[in-house]
Residue frames as qw, qx, qy, qz and C-alpha x, y, z in Angstrom:
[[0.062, 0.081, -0.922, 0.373, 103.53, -40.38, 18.27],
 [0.498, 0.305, 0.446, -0.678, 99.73, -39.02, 19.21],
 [0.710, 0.362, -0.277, -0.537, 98.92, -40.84, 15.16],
 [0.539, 0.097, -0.836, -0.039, 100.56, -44.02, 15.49],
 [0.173, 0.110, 0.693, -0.691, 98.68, -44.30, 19.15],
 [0.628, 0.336, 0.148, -0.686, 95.53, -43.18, 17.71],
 [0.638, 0.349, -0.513, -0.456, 96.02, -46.11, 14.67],
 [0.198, -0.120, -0.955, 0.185, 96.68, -49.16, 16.80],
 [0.357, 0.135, 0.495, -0.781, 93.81, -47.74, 19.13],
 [0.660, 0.264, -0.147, -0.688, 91.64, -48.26, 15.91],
 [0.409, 0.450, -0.793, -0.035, 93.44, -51.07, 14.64],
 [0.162, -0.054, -0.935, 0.311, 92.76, -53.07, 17.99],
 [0.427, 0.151, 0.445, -0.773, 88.97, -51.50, 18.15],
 [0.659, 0.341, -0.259, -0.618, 88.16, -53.06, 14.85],
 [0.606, 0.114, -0.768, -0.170, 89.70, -56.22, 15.16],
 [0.025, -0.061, -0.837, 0.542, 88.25, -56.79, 18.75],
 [0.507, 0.186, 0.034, -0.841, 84.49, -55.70, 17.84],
 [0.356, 0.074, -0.910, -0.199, 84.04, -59.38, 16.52],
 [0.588, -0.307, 0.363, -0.654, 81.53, -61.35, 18.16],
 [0.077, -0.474, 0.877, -0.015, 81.94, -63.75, 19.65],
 [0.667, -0.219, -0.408, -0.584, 79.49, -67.04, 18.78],
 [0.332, -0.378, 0.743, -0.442, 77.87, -68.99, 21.24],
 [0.176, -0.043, -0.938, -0.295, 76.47, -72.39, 20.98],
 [0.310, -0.433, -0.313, -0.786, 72.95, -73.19, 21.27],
 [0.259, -0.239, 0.558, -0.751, 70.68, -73.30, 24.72],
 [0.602, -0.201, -0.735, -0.240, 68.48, -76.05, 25.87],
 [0.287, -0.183, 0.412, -0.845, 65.94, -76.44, 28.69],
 [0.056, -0.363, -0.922, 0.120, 63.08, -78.84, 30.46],
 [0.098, -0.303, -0.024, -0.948, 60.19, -76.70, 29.52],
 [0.683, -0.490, -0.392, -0.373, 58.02, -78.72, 31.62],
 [0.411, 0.355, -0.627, 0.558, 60.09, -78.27, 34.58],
 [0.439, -0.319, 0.228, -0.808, 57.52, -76.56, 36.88],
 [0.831, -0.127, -0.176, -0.511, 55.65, -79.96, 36.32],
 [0.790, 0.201, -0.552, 0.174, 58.45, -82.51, 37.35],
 [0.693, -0.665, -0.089, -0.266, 58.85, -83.97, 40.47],
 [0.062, 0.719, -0.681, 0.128, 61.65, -84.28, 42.45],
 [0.419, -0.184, 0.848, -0.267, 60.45, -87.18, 44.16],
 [0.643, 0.189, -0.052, -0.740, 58.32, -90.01, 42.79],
 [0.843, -0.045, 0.519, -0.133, 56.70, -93.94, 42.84],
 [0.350, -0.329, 0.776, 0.408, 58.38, -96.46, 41.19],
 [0.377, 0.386, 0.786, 0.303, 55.53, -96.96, 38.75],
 [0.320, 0.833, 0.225, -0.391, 54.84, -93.85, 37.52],
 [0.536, 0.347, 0.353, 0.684, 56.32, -92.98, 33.53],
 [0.021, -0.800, -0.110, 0.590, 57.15, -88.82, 32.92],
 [0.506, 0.735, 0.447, 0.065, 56.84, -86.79, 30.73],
 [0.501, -0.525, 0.061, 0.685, 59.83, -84.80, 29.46],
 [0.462, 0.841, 0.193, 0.204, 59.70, -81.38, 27.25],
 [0.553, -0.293, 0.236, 0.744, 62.82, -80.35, 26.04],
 [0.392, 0.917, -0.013, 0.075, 63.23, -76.94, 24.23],
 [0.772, -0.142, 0.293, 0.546, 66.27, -76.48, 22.44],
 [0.313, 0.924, 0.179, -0.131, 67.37, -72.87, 20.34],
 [0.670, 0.084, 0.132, 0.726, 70.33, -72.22, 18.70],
 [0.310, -0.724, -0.171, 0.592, 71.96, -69.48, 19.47],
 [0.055, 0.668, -0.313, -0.673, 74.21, -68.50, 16.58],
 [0.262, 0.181, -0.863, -0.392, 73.71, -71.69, 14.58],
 [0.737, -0.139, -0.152, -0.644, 70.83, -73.58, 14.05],
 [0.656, -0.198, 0.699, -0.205, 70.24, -76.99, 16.65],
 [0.741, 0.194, -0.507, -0.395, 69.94, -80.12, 14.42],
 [0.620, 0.115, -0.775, 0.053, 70.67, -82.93, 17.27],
 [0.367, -0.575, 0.382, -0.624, 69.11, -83.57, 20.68],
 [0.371, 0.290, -0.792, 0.389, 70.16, -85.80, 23.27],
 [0.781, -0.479, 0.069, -0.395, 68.08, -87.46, 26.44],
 [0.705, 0.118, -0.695, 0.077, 70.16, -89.59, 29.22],
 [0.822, -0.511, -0.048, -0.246, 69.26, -91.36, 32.02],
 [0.725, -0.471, 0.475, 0.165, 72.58, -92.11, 34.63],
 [0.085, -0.554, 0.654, 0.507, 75.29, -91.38, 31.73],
 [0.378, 0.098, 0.818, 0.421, 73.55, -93.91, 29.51],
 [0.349, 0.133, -0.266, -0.889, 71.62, -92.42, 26.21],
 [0.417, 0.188, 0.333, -0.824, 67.92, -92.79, 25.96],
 [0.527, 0.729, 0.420, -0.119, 66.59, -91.05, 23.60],
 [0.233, -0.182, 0.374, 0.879, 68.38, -89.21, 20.43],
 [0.445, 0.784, 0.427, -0.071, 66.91, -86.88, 17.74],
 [0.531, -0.079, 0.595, 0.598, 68.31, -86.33, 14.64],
 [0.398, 0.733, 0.494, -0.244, 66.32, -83.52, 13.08],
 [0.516, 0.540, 0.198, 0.634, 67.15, -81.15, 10.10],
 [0.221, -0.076, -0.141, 0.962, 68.86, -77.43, 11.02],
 [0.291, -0.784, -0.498, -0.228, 66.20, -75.70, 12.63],
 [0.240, 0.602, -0.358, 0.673, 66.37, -72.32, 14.78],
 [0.327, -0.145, 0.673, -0.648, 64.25, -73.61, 17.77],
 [0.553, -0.112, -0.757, -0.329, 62.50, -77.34, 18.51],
 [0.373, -0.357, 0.651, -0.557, 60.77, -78.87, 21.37],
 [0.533, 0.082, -0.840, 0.054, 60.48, -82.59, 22.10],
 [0.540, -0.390, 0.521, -0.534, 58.73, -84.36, 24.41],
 [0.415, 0.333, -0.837, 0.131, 60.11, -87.83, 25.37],
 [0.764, -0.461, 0.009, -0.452, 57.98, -90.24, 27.60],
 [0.295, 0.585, -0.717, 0.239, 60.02, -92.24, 30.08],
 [0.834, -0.389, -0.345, -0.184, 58.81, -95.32, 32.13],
 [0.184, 0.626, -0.647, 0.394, 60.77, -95.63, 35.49],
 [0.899, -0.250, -0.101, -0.346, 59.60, -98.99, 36.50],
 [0.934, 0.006, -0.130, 0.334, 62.08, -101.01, 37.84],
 [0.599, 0.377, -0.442, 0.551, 64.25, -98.30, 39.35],
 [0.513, -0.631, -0.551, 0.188, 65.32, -96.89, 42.22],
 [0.560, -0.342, -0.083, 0.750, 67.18, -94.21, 44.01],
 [0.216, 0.805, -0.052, -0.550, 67.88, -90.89, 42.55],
 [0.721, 0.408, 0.437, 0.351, 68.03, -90.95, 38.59],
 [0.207, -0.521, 0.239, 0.793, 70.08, -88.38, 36.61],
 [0.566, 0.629, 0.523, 0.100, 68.62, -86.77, 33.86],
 [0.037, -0.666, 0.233, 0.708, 70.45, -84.76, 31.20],
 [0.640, 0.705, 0.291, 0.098, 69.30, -83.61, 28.02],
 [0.479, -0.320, 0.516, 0.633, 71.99, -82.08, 25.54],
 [0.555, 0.794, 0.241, 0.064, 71.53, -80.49, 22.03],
 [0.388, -0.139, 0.419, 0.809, 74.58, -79.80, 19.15],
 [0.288, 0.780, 0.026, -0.555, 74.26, -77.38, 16.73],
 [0.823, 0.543, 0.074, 0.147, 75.49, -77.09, 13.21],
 [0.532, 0.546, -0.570, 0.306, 79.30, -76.64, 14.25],
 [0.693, -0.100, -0.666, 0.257, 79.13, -79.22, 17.13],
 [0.078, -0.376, 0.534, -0.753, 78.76, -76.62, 19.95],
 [0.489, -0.434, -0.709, -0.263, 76.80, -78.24, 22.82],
 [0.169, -0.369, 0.424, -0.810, 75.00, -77.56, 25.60],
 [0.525, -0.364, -0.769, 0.008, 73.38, -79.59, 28.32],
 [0.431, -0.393, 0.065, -0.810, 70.97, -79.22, 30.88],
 [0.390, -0.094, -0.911, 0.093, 70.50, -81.75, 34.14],
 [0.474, -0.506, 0.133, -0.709, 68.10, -82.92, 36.69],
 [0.171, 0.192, -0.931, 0.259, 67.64, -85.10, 39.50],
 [0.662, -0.273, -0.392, -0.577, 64.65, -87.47, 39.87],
 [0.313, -0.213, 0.776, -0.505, 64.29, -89.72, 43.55],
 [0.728, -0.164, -0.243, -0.620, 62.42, -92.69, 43.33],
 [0.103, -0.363, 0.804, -0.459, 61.29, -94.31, 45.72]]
């Protein structure tokens, strides 16, 4: 009884030891610099890092209030950054920003902020 115990025991240490993958991480590295507020004529500046975690990034993603931007389409890479200039003439209120980046087996991950303009 104490050997067939002791062989699942292994049995369920080896096939649980897997790991598990995650997809890849993405960030405003100019964050520090971005205002929360800001005039209606002013254009920012957005840097996006992107790293792939277990798989390399190849696709990043910029949108403004659920509608897309900007895209980038780059070749598998293990870490990119992007910076994406954005005029916000003509709006108003608070503006959602979320950036977004797939890897090479479609995992994604997104990152948001919120801009006031007034």
């Amino acid at each position: 009884m104490k050997r067939i115990i002791f062989i699942l025991s292994v049995v369920l240490f080896f096939s649980c030891s897997k790991e598990i993958k995650d997809g890849p991480y993405v960030y405003f590295a100019n964050d520090s610099e971005l205002a929360d507020t800001m005039s209606q004529q002013k254009s920012l500046t957005f840097t996006i890092t992107a790293i792939g975690n277990s798989y390399k990034v190849k696709h990043a993603q910029l949108f403004i209030n659920q509608t897309s931007f900007r895209d980038s389409i780059f070749s598998p890479t293990d870490s990119i950054s992007i910076t994406w200039e954005i005029d916000f003439t003509g709006r108003i209120n608070t503006q959602n920003i979320l950036i977004q980046a797939t890897d090479e087996h479609e995992m994604v991950a997104t990152q948001t902020k919120k801009i006031y303009i007034k």
